[in-house]
N, C-alpha and C positions, 0 to 999 in steps of 0.2 A: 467209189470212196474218194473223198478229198480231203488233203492232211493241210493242215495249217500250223504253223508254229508263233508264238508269242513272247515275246521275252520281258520277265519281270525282274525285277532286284539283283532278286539271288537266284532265279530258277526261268528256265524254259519250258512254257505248257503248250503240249503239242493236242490239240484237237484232232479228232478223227471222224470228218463229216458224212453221212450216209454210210455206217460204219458196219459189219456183223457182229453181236454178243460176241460169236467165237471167237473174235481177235482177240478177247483179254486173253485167252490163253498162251497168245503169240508174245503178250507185251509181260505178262508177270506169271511168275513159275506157280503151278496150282499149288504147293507145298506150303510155299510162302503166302499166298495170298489166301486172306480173310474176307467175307463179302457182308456188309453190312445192308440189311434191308429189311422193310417191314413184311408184314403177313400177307396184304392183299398186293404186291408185286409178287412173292413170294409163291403163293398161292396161282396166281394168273400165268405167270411162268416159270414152274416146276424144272421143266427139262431143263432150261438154260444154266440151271444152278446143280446139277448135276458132276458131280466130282469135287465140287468146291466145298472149304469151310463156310457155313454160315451163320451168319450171328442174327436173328431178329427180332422187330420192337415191334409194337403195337404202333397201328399208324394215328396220328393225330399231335395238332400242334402242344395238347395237353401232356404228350408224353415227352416234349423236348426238354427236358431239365435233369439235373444233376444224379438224381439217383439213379436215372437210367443209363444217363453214364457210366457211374461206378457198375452199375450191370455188367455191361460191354466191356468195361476192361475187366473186370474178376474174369468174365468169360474170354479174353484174350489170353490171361494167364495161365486159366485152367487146359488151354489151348497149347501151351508153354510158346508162344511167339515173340522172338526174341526182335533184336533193334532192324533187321533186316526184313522184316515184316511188311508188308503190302497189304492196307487196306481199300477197300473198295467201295465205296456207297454206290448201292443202286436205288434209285429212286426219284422221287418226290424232292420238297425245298428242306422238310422237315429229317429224310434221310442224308439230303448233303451237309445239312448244319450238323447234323451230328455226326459223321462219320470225317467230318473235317476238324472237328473240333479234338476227338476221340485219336486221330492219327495223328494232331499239333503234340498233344501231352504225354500220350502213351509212349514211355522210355523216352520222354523230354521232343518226343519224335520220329514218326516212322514215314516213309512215302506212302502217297496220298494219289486214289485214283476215283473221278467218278463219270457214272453210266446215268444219266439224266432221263425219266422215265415220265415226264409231265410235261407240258409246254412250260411252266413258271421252273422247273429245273435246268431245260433246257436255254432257256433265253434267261434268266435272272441268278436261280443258287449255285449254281452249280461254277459260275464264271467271277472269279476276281478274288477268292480267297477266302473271302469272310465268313465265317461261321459261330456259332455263338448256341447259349442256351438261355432260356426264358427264368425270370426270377421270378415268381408268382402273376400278376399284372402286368411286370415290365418285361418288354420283348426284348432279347439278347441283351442282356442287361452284362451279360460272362461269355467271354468269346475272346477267339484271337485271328488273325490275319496268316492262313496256312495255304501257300500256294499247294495243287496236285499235278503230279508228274502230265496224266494226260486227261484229257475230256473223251468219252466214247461216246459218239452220237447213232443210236443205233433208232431209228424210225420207225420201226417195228414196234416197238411198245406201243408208240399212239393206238395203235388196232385198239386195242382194250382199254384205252383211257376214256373216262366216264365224261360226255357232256359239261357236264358241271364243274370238271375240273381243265377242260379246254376252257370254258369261260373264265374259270379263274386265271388263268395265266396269262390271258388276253391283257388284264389289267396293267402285266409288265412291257408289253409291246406297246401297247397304248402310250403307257410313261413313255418309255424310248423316242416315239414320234414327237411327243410334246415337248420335251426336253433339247432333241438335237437333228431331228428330221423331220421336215416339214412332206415334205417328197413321199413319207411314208406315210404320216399323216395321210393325204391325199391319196395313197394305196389303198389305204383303212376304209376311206370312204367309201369307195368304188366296189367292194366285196360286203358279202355274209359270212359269219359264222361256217354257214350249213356250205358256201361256194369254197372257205377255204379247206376246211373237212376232207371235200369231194375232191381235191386236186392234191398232189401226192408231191406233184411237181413244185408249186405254190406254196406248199407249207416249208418241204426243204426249203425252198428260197428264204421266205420269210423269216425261217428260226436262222439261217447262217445271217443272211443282214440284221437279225439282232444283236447275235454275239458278236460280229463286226463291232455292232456300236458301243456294247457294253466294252467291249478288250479292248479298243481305242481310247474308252475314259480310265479304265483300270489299269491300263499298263503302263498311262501317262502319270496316273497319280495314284500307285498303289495303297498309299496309308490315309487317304482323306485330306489331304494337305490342300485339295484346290476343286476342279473337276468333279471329282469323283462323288462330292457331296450333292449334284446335281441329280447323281440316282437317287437320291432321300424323297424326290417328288411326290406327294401325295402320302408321306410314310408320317409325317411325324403327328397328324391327325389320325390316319390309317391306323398304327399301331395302337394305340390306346382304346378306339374301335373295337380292333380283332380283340382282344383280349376282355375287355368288358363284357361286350355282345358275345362271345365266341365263334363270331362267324369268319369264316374264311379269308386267308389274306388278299388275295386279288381283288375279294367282294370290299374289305376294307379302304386297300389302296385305291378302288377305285372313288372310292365314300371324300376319302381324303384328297385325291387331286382334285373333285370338285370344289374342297373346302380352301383347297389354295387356290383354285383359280378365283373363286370368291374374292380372294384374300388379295391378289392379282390387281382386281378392279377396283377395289376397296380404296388400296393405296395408290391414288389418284399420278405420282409421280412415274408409277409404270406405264402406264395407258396403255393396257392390256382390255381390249373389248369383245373376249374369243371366247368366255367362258361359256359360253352356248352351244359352240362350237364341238367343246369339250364334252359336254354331257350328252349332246346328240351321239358321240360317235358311241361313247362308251356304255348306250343306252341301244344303240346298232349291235352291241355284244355282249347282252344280254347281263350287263354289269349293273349292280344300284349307284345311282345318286343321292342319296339321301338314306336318311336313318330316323327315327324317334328312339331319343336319348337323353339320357339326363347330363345336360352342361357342364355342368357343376364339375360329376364324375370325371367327365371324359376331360375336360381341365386340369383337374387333381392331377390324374395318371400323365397327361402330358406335361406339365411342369416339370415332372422328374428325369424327361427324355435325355438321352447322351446326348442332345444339341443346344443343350439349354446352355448358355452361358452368363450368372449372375442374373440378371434379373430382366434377361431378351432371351431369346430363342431361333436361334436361325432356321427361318425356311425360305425352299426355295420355292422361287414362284416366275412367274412367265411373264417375258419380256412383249414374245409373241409367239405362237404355234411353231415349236422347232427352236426356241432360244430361250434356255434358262439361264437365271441365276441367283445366287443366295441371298438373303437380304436378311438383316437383326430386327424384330418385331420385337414392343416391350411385351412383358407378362400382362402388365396393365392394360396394353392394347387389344391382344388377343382375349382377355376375360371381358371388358365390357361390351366387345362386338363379336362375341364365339354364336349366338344364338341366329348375326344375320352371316355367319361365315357360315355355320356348320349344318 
């Protein structure tokens, strides 16, 4: 096991890398802790969750919204869990958004722990705070900025995580290299799918130098003030994607960093000429490029996005392989050229 600590604002999140399930019990008292998780983690491993309260949801990004909220906390109450209470998410991106969201509010506040059961939980939800719930079409539309006492990195779950959802998560390591590693980038290259799977050694490595990269932007710039906007890569096309189409957010985000990298070349003042680059690697892992869609819609839904400011929309786009940064696109520009972007 290797412990890390990270200091935010108000709080220090200690990470615990190559970690065993059993240590939660070392770090929060069974009495007080609450374990939040859907069915098919649930289900896959029974024993782990043995002695514990647990709370569970139906898994799917469909279920991430409000009333299943008020669910979880009736069922907190009926629990009688007072302010001293220790929640836990174990899971997935759609168990950390909510069980962070769920521990920000309940009794104005309780601590907050999560157990990362996916590569996209691992390398992306689970690290920097944010969590939030879906308004019908718009993605985290309700949410707030809730650091967790500690991160559990336990590797063992990967055993039973499904193909399809190692690809999905690949989407976020992918961003990370684009954005701030070049170095990893050229990692990417060099491996499959099916090579890092097989290597036990290799994936630990992998998922700790992501969360490296993400808790370097996040700790620098916790509330989105600078940096940290630079994780939005591929999100702000992505989101409206995932929620239209219903498909999966990795498969979205990855839809969407092609569309900025598009968008990259586009805006000639970048001289970004990688975007080929981009969709080879992310086409090495088994991600889509493209989509048939209707413009229009997928327009509509993003104009509403939290990064739209008046009548531009900040994305961020690539300066080159490993160096992002934000730039104001009009609405105007984005609508009459969405069809050779997206």
């Amino acid at each position: 096991m290797r412990q890390a600590e990270y200091q935010f604002s108000r709080k220090k999140v200690t990470c615990y890398f190559d970690a065993g399930f059993e240590l939660l019990e070392t770090l929060c008292k069974k009495d007080k802790c609450v374990i939040i998780t859907d069915d098919h983690v649930y289900d896959l491993h029974l024993e782990k969750f043995s002695g514990f309260r647990v709370i569970k949801m139906t898994p799917g990004e469909e279920h991430k919204n409000q009333q299943i909220v008020d669910r979880i906390i009736e069922r907190l109450i009926d629990l009688e869990m007072d302010k001293q209470c220790f929640i836990v998410g174990v899971g997935g991106g759609v168990v950390s958004d909510m069980a962070g969201y769920v521990a920000s509010i309940y009794k104005r506040g309780v601590k907050l722990a999560l157990v990362p059961t996916t590569i996209l939980g691992m390398v992306d939800a689970a690290i920097g705070g944010k969590n939030g719930i879906d308004l019908g079409v718009y993605k985290n539309m309700v949410g707030t900025i809730y650091q967790p006492e500690f991160i559990l990195y336990d590797y063992r779950f990967l055993e039973t995580l499904p193909v399809k959802e190692w690809i999905n998560g690949f989407a976020e390591i992918i961003k990370h290299a684009c954005i701030k590693d070049a170095l990893l980038f050229r990692v990417l290259e060099r491996y499959s799918l099916h090579d890092i799977q097989a290597d036990t050694t290799l994936i630990a490595s992998l998922i700790e130098q992501n969360v490296e990269i993400k808790m370097g932007i996040v700790t620098s710039d916790e509330f989105e003030d600078g940096d940290r906007k630079l994780l939005n890569f591929g999100h702000t096309f992505g989101h409206a994607i995932e929620n239209l189409h219903e498909i999966p957010h990795g498969h979205a985000v990855s839809i969407g960093m092609v569309a900025a990298c598009n968008l990259s070349e586009k805006l000639n003042n970048l001289h970004f000429e990688d975007a080929q680059k981009v969709v080879r690697l992310l086409s090495r892992y088994h991600l889509p490029v493209d989509i048939e869609t209707d413009h229009e819609k997928v327009f509509e839904v993003m104009k509403l996005d939290k990064k739209r400011a008046d009548d531009q929309m900040q994305f961020v786009m690539l300066n080159k392989i490993g160096e992002a940064r934000t730039k104001p696109v009009a609405l105007s520009f984005l609508h009459e050229n969405i069809k050779s972007i997206l």
